[in-house]
C-alpha angles and dihedrals in degrees: 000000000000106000093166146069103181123131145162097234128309105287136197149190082263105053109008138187108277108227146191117215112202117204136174104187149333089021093202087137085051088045094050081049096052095047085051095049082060086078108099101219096049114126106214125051126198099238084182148009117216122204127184087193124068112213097023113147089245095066089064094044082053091058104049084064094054088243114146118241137209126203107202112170138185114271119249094201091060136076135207121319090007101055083044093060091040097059093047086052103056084039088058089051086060092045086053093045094056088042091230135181109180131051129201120194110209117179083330101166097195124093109222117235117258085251104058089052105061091045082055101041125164080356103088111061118182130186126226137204098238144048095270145233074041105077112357121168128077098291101059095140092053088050102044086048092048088048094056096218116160086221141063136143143146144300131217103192136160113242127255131167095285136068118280081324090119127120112289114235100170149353144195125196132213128190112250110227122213093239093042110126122192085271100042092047092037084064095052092045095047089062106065092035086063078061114041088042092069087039108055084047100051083052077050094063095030101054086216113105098166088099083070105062102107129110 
């Protein structure tokens, strides 16, 4: 399902929507975007790849691309709040410095203060692992098992200050096996994440969502 209209500005191939993508680890959802953005008459680019952790296995994914990347991690000098803002705001420089409009969070395994949100509204999406607003949190695949449920999926939302609460923009369903375990059902899910994922953000770009109206 598509429940949104909201956009940057109409972008092209020609001129597309210049994009972050924020990662933590593995970046086999990055990876799935970039091989998407190959496609010549895409309409939204990855100007840079963030990563709060240096050595994860998506910097090098990132590269092999030709993608810049850039390594911002926490400060060890700074405590709490304060470390937090500190780390948004040298996130936001590189943000600046790639003049982006879009960001995509990937894996990313921070939550974003309630600040840098609203300076970035309607302008961060994030996909989840579940059929929201059913099972958020890091664990999605353990809950939804426990639950029992025959169904699970997963969510394309725009970020707001709480946890998996923003905005749905679209969503894919799977069927949940009996025998399905978190990794057996983290595999099915992933797939059609590596889908939805391009093509929100092409609707994104584009500022036309009807193309996601499907189950």
């Amino acid at each position: 399902m598509a429940t949104t209209t909201k956009q940057s500005r109409v972008a092209t191939s020609s001129n597309p929507l210049r994009c972050a993508i924020l990662i933590s680890g593995s970046g086999s959802g990055m990876q799935a975007m970039l091989e998407h953005q190959q496609n010549p008459n895409c309409n939204h680019i990855t100007t840079v790849v963030v990563s709060n952790k240096p050595a994860v296995a998506g910097i090098q994914r990132a590269q092999n691309f030709d993608i810049p990347v850039e390594v911002v991690e926490l400060s060890s000098n700074l405590q709490g709040n304060e470390r937090r803002l500190a780390h948004e705001i040298a996130i936001e420089q590189v943000l600046q410095d790639y003049e982006v409009e879009l960001i995509i969070l990937s894996g990313y395994m921070r939550l974003l203060s309630a600040e840098f949100v609203s300076r970035w509204e309607s302008k961060i999406i994030n996909i989840h692992p579940s059929l929201l607003p059913d099972f958020p949190g890091a664990h999605a695949h353990r809950d939804v098992i426990a639950a029992g449920v025959k169904k699970s999926g997963c969510t394309v939302h725009y970020v707001d200050a709480g946890m998996d609460t923003g905005e749905i923009i679209a969503q894919c369903e799977v069927e949940v096996a009996d025998d399905d375990t978190e990794e057996t059902l983290a595999l099915k899910v992933k797939q059609f994440e590596h889908i939805l994922y391009p093509l929100v953000i092409d609707a994104i770009a584009s500022g036309d969502f009807s193309s996601l109206n499907f189950g």
